[in-house]
PDB file of N, CA, C, O and CB in Angstrom:
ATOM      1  N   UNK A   1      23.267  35.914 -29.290  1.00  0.00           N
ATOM      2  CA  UNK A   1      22.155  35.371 -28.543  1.00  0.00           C
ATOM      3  C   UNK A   1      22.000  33.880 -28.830  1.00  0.00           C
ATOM      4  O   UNK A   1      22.377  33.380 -29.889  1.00  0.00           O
ATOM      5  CB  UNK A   1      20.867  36.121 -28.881  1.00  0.00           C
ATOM      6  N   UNK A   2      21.432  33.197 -27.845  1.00  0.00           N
ATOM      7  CA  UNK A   2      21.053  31.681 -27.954  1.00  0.00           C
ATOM      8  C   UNK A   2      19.883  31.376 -28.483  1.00  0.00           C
ATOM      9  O   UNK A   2      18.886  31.838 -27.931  1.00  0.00           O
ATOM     10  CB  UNK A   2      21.021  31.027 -26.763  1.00  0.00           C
ATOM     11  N   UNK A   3      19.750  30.661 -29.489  1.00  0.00           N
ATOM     12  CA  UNK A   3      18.354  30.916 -30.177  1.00  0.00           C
ATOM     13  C   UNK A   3      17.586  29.252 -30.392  1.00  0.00           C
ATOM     14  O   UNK A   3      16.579  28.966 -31.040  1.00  0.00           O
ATOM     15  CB  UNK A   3      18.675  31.829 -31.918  1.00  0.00           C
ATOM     16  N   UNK A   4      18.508  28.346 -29.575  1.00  0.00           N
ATOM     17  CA  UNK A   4      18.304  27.081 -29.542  1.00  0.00           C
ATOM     18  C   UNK A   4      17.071  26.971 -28.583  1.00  0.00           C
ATOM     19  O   UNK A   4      17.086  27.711 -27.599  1.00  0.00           O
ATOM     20  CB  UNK A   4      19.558  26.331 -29.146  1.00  0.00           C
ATOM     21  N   UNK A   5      16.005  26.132 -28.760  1.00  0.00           N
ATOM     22  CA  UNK A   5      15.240  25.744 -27.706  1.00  0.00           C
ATOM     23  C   UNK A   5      15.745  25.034 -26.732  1.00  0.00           C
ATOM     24  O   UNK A   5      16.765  24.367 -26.909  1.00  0.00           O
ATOM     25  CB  UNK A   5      14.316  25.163 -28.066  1.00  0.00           C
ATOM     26  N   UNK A   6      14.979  25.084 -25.342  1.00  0.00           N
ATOM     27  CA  UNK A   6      15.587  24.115 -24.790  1.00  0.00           C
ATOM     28  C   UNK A   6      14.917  22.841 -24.427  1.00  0.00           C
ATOM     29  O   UNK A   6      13.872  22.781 -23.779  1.00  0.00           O
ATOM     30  CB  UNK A   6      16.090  24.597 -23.843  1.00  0.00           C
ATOM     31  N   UNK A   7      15.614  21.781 -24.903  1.00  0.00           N
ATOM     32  CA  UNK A   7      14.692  20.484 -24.739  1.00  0.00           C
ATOM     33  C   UNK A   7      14.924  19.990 -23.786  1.00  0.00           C
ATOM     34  O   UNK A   7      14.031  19.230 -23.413  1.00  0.00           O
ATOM     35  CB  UNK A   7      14.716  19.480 -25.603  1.00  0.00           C
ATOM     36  N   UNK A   8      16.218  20.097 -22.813  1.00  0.00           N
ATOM     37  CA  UNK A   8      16.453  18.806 -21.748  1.00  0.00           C
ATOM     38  C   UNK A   8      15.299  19.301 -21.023  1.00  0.00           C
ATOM     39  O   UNK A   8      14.713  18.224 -20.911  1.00  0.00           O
ATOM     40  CB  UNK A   8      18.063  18.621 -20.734  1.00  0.00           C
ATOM     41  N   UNK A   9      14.654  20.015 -20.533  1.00  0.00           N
ATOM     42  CA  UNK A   9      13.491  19.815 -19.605  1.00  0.00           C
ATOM     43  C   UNK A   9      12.237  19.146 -20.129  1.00  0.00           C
ATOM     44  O   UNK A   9      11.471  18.539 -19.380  1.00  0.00           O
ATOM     45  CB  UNK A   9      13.084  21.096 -19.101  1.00  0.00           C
ATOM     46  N   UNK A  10      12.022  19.287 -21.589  1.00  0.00           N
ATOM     47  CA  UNK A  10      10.959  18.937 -21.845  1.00  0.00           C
ATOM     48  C   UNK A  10      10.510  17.134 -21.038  1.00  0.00           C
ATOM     49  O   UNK A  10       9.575  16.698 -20.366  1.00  0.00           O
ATOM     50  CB  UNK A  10      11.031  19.146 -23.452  1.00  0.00           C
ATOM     51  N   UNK A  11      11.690  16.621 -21.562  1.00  0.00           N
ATOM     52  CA  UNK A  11      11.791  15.079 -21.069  1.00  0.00           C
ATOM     53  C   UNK A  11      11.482  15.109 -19.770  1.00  0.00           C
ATOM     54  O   UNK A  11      10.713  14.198 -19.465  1.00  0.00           O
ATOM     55  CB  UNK A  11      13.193  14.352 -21.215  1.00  0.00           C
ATOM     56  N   UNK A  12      11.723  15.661 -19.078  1.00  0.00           N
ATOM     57  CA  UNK A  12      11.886  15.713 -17.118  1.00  0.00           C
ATOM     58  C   UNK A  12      10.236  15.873 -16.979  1.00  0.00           C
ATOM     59  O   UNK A  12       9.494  15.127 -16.339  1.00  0.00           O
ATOM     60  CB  UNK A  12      13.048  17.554 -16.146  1.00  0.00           C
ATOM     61  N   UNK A  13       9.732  17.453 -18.016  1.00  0.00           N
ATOM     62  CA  UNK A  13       8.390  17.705 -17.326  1.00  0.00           C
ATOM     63  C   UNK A  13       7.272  16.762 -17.778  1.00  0.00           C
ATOM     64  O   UNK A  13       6.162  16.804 -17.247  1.00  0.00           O
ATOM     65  CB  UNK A  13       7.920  19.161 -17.591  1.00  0.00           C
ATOM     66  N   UNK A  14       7.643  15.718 -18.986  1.00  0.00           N
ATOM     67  CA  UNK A  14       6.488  14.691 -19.189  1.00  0.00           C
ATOM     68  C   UNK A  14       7.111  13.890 -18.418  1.00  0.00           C
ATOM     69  O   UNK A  14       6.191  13.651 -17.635  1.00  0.00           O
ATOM     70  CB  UNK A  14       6.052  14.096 -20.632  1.00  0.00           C
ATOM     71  N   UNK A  15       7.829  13.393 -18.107  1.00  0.00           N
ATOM     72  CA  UNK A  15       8.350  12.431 -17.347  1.00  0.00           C
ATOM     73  C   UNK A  15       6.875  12.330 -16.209  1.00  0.00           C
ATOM     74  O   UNK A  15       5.936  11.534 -16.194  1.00  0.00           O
ATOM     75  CB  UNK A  15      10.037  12.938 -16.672  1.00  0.00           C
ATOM     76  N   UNK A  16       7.255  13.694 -15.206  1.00  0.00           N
ATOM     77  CA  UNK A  16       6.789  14.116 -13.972  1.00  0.00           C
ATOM     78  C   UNK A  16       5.256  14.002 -13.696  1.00  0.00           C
ATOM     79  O   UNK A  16       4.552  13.546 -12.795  1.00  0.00           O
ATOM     80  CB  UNK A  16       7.203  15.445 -13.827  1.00  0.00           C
ATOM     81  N   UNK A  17       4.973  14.952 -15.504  1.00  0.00           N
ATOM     82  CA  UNK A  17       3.009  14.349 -15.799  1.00  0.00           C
ATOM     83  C   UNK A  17       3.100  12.742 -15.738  1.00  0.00           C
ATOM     84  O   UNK A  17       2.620  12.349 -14.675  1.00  0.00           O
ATOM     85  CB  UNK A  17       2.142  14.821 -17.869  1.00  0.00           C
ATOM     86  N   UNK A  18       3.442  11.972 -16.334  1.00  0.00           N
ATOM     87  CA  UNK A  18       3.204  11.130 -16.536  1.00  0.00           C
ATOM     88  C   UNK A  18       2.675   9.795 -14.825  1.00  0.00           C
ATOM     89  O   UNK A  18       1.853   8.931 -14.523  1.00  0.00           O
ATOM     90  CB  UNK A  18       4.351  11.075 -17.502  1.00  0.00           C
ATOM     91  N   UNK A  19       4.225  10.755 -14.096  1.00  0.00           N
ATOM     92  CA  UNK A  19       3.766   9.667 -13.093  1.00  0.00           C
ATOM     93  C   UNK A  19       3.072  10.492 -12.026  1.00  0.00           C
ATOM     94  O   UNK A  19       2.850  10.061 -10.894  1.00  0.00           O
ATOM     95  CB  UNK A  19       5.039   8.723 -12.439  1.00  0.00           C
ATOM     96  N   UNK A  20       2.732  11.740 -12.465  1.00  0.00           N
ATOM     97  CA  UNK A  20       1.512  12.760 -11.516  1.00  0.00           C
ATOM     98  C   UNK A  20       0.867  11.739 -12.159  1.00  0.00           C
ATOM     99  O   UNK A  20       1.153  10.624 -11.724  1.00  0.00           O
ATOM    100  CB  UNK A  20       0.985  14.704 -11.739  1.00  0.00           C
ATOM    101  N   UNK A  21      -0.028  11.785 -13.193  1.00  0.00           N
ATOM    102  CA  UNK A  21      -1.061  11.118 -13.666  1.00  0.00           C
ATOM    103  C   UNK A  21      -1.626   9.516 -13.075  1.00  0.00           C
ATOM    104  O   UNK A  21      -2.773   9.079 -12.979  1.00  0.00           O
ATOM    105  CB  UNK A  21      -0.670  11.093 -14.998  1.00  0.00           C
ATOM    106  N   UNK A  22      -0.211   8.850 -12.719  1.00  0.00           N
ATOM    107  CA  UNK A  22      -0.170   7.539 -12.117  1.00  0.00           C
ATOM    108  C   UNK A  22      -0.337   7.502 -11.163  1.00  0.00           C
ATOM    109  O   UNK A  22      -0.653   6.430 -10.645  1.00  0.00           O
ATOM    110  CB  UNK A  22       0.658   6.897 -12.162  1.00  0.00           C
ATOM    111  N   UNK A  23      -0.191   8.866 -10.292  1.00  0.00           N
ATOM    112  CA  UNK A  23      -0.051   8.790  -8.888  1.00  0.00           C
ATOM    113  C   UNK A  23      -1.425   8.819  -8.457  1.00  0.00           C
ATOM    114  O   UNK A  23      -1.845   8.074  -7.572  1.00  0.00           O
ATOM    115  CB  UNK A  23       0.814   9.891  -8.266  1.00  0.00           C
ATOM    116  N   UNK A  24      -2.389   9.968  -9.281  1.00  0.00           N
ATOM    117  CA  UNK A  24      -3.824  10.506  -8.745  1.00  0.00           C
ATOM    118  C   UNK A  24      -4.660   9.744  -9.129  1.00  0.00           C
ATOM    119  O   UNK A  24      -5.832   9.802  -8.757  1.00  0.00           O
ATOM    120  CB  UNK A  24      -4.306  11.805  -9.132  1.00  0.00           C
ATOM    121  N   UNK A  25      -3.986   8.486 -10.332  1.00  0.00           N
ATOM    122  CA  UNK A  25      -5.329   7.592 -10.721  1.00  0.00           C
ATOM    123  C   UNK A  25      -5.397   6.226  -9.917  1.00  0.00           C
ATOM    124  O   UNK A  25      -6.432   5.561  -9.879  1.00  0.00           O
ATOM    125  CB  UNK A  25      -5.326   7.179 -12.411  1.00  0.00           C
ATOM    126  N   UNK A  26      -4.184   5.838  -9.256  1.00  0.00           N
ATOM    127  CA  UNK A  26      -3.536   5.125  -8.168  1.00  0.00           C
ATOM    128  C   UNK A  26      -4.525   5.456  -7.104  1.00  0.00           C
ATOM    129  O   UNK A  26      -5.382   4.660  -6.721  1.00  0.00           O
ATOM    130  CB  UNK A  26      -1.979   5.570  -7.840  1.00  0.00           C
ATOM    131  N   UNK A  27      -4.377   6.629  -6.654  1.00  0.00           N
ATOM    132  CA  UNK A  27      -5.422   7.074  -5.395  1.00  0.00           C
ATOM    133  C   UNK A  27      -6.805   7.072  -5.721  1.00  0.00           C
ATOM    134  O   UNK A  27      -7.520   6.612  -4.831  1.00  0.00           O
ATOM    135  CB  UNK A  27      -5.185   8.541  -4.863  1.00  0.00           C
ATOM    136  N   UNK A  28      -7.380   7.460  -6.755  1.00  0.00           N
ATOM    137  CA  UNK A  28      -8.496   7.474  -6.996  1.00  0.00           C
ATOM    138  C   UNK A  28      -9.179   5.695  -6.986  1.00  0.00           C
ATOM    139  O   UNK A  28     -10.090   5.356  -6.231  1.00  0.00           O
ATOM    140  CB  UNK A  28      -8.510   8.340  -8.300  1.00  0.00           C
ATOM    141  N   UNK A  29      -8.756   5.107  -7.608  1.00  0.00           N
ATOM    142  CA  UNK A  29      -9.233   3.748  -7.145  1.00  0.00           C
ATOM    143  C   UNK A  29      -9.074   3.207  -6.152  1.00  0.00           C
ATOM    144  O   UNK A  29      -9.822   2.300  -5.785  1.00  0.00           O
ATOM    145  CB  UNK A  29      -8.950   2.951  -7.695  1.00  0.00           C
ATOM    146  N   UNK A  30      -7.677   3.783  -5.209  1.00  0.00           N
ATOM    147  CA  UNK A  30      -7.713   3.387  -3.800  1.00  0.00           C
ATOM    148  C   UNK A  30      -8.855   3.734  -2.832  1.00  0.00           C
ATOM    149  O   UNK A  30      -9.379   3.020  -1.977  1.00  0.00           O
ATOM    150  CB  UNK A  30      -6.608   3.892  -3.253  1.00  0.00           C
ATOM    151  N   UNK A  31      -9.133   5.117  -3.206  1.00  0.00           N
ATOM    152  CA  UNK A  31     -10.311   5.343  -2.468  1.00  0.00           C
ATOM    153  C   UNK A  31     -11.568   4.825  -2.830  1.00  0.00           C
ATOM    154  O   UNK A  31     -12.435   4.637  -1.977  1.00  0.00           O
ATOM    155  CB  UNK A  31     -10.476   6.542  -2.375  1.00  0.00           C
ATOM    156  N   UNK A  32     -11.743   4.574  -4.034  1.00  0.00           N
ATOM    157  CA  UNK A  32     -12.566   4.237  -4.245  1.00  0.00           C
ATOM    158  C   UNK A  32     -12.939   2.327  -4.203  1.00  0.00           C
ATOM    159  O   UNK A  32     -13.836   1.724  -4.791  1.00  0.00           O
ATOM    160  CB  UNK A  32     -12.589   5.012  -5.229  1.00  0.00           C
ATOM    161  N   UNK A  33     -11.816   1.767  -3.241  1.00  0.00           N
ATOM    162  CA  UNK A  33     -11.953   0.698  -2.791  1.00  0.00           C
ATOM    163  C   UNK A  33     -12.045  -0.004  -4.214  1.00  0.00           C
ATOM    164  O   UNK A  33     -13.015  -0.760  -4.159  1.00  0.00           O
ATOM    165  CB  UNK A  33     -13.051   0.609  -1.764  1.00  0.00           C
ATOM    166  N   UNK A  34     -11.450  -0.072  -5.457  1.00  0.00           N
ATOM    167  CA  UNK A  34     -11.101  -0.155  -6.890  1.00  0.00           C
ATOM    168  C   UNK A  34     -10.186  -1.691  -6.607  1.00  0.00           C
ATOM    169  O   UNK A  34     -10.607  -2.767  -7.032  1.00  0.00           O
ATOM    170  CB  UNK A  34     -10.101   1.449  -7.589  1.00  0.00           C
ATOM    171  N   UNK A  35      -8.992  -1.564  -5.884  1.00  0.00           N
ATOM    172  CA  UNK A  35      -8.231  -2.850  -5.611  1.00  0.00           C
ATOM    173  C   UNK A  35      -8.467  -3.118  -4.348  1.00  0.00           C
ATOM    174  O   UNK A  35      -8.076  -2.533  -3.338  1.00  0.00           O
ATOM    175  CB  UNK A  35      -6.766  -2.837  -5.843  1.00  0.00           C
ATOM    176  N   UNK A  36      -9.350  -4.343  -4.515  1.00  0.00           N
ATOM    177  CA  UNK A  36      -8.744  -5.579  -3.494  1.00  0.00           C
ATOM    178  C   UNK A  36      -8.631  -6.644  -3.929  1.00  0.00           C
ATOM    179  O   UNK A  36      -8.863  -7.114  -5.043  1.00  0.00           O
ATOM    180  CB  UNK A  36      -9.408  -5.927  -2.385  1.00  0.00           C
ATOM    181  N   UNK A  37      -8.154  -7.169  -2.760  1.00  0.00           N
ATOM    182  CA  UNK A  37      -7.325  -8.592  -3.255  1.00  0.00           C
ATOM    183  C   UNK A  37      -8.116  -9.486  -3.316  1.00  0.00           C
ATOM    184  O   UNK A  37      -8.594  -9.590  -2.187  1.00  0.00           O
ATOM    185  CB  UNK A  37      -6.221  -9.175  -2.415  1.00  0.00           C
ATOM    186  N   UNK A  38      -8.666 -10.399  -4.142  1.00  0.00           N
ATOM    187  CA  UNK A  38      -9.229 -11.675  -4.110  1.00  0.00           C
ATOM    188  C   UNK A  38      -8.324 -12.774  -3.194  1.00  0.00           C
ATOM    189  O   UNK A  38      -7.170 -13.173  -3.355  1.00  0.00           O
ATOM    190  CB  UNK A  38      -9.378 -12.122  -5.621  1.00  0.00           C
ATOM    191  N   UNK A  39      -9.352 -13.097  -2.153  1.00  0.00           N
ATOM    192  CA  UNK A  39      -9.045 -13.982  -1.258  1.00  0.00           C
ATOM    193  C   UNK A  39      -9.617 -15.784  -1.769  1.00  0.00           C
ATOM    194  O   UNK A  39     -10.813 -16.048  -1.891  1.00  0.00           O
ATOM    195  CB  UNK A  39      -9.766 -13.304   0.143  1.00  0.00           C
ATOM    196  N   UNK A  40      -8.648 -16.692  -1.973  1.00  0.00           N
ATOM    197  CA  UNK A  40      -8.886 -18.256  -1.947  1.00  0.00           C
ATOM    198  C   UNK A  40      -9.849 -18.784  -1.190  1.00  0.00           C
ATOM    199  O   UNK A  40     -10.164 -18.400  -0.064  1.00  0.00           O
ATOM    200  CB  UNK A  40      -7.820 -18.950  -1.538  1.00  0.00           C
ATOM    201  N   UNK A  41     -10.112 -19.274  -1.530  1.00  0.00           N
ATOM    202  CA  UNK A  41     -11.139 -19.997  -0.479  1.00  0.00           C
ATOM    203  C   UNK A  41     -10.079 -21.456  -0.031  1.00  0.00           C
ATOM    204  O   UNK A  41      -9.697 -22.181  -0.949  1.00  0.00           O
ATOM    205  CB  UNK A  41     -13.002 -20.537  -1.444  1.00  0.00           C
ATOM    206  N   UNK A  42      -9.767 -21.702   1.090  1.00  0.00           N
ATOM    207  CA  UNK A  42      -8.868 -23.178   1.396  1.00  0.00           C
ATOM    208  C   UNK A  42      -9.410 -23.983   0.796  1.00  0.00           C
ATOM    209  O   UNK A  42     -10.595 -23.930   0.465  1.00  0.00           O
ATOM    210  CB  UNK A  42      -8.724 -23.800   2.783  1.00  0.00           C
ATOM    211  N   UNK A  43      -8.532 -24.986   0.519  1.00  0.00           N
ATOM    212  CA  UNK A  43      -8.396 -26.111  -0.054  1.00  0.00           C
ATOM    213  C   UNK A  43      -9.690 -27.563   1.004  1.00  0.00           C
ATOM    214  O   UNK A  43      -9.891 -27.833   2.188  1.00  0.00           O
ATOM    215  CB  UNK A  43      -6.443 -26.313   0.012  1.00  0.00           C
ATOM    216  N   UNK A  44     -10.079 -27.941   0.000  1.00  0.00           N
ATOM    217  CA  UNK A  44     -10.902 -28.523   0.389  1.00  0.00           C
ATOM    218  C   UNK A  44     -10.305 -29.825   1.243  1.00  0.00           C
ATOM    219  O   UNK A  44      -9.364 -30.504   0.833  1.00  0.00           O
ATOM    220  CB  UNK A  44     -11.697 -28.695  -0.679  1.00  0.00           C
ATOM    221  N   UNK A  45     -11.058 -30.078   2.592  1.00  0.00           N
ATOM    222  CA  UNK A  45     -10.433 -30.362   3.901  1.00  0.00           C
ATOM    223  C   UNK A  45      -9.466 -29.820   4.429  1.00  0.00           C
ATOM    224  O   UNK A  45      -8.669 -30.583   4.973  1.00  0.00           O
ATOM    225  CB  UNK A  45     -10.100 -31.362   4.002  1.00  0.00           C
ATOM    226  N   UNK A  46      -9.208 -28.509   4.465  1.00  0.00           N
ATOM    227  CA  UNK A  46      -8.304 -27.388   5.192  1.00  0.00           C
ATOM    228  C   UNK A  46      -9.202 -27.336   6.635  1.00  0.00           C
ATOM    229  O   UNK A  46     -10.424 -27.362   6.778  1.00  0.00           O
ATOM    230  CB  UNK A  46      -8.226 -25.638   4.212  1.00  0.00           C
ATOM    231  N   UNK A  47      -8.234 -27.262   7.541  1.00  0.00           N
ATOM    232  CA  UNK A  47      -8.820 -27.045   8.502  1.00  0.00           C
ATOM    233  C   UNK A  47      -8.315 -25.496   8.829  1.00  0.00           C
ATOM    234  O   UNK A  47      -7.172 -25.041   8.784  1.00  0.00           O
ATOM    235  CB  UNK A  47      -8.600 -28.153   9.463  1.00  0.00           C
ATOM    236  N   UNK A  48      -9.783 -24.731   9.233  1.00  0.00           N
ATOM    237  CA  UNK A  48      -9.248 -23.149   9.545  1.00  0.00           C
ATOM    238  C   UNK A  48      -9.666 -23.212  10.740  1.00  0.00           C
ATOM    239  O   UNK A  48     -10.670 -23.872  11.007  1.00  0.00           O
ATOM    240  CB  UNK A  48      -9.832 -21.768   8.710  1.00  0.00           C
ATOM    241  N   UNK A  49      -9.081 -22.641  11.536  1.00  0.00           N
ATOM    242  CA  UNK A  49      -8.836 -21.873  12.802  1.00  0.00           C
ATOM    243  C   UNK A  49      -8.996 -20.228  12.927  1.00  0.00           C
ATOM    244  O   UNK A  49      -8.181 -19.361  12.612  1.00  0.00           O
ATOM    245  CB  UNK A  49      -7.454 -22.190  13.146  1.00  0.00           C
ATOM    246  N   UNK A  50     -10.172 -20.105  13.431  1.00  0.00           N
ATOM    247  CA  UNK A  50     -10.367 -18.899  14.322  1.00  0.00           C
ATOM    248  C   UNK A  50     -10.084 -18.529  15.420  1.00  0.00           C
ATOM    249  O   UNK A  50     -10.240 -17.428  15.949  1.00  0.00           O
ATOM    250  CB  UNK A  50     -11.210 -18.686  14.475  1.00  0.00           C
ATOM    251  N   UNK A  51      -9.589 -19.600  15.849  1.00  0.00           N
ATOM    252  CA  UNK A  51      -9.460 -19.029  17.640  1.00  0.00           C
ATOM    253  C   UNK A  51      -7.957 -18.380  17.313  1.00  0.00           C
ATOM    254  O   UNK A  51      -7.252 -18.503  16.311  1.00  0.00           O
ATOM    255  CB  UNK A  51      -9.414 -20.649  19.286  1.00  0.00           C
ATOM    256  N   UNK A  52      -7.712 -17.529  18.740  1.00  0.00           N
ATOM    257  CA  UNK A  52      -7.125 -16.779  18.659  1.00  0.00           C
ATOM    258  C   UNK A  52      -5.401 -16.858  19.500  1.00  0.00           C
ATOM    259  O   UNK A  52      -5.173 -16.677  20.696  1.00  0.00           O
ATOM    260  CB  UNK A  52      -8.088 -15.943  18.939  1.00  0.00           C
ATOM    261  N   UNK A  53      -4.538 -17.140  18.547  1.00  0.00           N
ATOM    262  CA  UNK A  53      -2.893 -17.624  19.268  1.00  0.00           C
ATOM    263  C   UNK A  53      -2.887 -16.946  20.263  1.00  0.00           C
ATOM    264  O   UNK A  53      -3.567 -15.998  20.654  1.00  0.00           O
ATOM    265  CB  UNK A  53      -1.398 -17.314  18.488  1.00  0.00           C
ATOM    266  N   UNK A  54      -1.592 -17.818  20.877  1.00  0.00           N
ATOM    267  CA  UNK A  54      -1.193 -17.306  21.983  1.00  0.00           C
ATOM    268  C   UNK A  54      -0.227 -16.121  22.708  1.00  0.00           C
ATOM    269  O   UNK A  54       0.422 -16.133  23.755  1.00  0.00           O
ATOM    270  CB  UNK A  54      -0.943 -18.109  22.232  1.00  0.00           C
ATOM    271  N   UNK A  55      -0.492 -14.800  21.366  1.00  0.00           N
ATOM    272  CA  UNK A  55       0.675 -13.653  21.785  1.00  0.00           C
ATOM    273  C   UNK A  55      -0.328 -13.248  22.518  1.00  0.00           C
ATOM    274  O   UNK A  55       0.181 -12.709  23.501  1.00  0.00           O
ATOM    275  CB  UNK A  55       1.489 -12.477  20.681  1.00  0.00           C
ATOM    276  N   UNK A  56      -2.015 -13.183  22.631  1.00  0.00           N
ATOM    277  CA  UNK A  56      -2.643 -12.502  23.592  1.00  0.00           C
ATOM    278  C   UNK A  56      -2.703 -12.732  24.846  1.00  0.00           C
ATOM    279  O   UNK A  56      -3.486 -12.103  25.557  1.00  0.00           O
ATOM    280  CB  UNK A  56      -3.594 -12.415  23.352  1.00  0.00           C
ATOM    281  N   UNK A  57      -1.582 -14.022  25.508  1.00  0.00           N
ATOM    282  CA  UNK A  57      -1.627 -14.329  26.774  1.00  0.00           C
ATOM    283  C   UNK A  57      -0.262 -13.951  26.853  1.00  0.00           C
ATOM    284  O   UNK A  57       0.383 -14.444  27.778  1.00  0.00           O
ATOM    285  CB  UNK A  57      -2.097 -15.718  27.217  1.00  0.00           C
ATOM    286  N   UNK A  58       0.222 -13.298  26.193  1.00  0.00           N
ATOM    287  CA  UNK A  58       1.713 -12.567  26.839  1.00  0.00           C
ATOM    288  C   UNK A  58       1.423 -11.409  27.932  1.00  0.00           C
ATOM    289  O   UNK A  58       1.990 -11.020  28.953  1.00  0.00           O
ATOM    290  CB  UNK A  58       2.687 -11.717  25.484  1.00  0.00           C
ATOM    291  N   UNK A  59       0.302 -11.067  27.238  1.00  0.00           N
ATOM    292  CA  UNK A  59      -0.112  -9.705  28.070  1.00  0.00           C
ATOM    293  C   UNK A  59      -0.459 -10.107  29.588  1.00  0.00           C
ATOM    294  O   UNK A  59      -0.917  -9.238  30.330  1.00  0.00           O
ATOM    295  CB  UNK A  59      -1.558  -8.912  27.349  1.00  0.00           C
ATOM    296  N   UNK A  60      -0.296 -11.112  29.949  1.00  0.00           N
ATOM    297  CA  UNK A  60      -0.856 -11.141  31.560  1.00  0.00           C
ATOM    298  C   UNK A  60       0.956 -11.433  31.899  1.00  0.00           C
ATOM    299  O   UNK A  60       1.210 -11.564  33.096  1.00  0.00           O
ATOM    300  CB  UNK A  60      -2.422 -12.812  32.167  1.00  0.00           C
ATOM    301  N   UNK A  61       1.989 -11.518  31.065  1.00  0.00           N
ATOM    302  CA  UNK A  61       2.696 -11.818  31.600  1.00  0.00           C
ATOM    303  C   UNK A  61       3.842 -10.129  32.049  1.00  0.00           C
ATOM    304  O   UNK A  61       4.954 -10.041  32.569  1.00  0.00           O
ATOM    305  CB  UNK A  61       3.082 -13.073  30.766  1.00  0.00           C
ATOM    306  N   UNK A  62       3.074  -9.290  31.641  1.00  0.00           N
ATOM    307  CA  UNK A  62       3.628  -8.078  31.753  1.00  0.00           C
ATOM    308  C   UNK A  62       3.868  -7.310  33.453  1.00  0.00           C
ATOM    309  O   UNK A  62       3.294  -7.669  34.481  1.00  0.00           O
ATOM    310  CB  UNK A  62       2.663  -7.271  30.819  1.00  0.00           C
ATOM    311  N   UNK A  63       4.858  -6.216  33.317  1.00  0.00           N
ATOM    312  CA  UNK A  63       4.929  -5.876  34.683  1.00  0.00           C
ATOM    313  C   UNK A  63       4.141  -4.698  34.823  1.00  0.00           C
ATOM    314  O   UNK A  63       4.050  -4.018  33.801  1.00  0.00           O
ATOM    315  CB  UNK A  63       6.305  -5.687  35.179  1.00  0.00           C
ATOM    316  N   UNK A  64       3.501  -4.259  35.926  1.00  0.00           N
ATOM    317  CA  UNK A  64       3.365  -2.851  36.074  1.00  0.00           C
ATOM    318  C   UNK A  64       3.722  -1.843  36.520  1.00  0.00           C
ATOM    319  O   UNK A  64       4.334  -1.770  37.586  1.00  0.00           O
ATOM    320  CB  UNK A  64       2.815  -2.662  36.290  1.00  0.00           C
ATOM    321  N   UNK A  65       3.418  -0.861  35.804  1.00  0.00           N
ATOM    322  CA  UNK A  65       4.719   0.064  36.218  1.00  0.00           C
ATOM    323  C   UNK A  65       3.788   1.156  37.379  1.00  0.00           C
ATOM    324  O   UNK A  65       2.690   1.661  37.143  1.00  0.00           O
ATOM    325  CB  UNK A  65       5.600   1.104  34.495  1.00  0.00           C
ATOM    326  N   UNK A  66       4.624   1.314  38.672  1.00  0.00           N
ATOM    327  CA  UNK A  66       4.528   1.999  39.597  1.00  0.00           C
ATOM    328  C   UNK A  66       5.559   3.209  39.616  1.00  0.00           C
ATOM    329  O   UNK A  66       6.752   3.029  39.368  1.00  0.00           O
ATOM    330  CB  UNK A  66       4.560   1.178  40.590  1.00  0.00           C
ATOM    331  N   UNK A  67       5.028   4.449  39.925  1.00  0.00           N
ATOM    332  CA  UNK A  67       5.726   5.585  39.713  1.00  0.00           C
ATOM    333  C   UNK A  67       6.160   6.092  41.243  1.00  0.00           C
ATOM    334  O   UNK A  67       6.818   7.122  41.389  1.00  0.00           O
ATOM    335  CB  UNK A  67       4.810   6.633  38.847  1.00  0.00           C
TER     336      UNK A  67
END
């Protein structure tokens, strides 16, 4: 009879806790809106722009489709 324990799994199944553990505490602050990104404020005399480019005037350049 084989009376050796067996270890190669042991390594695999903490392995697996370990990044279960990373995974659900990962989500848990995601949901809980935990990370966001700190946004810069521009550089002083930056000029920002709100208005809005020009991919939204592609759309008049489209065809329509007739069936």
């Amino acid at each position: 009879m084989n009376n050796k324990p067996q270890r190669g799994n042991i390594g695999i199944i903490l392995l697996f806790a370990i990044a279960l553990i990373a995974v659900g505490t990962g989500a848990y602050f995601y949901g809980k809106g935990g990370f966001s990104l700190k946004q810069t404020p521009p550089a002083p005399g930056a000029q920002v722009s709100t208005t809005p480019t020009q991919a939204s005037d592609q759309a008049t350049e489209w065809k329509t489709y007739t069936n």
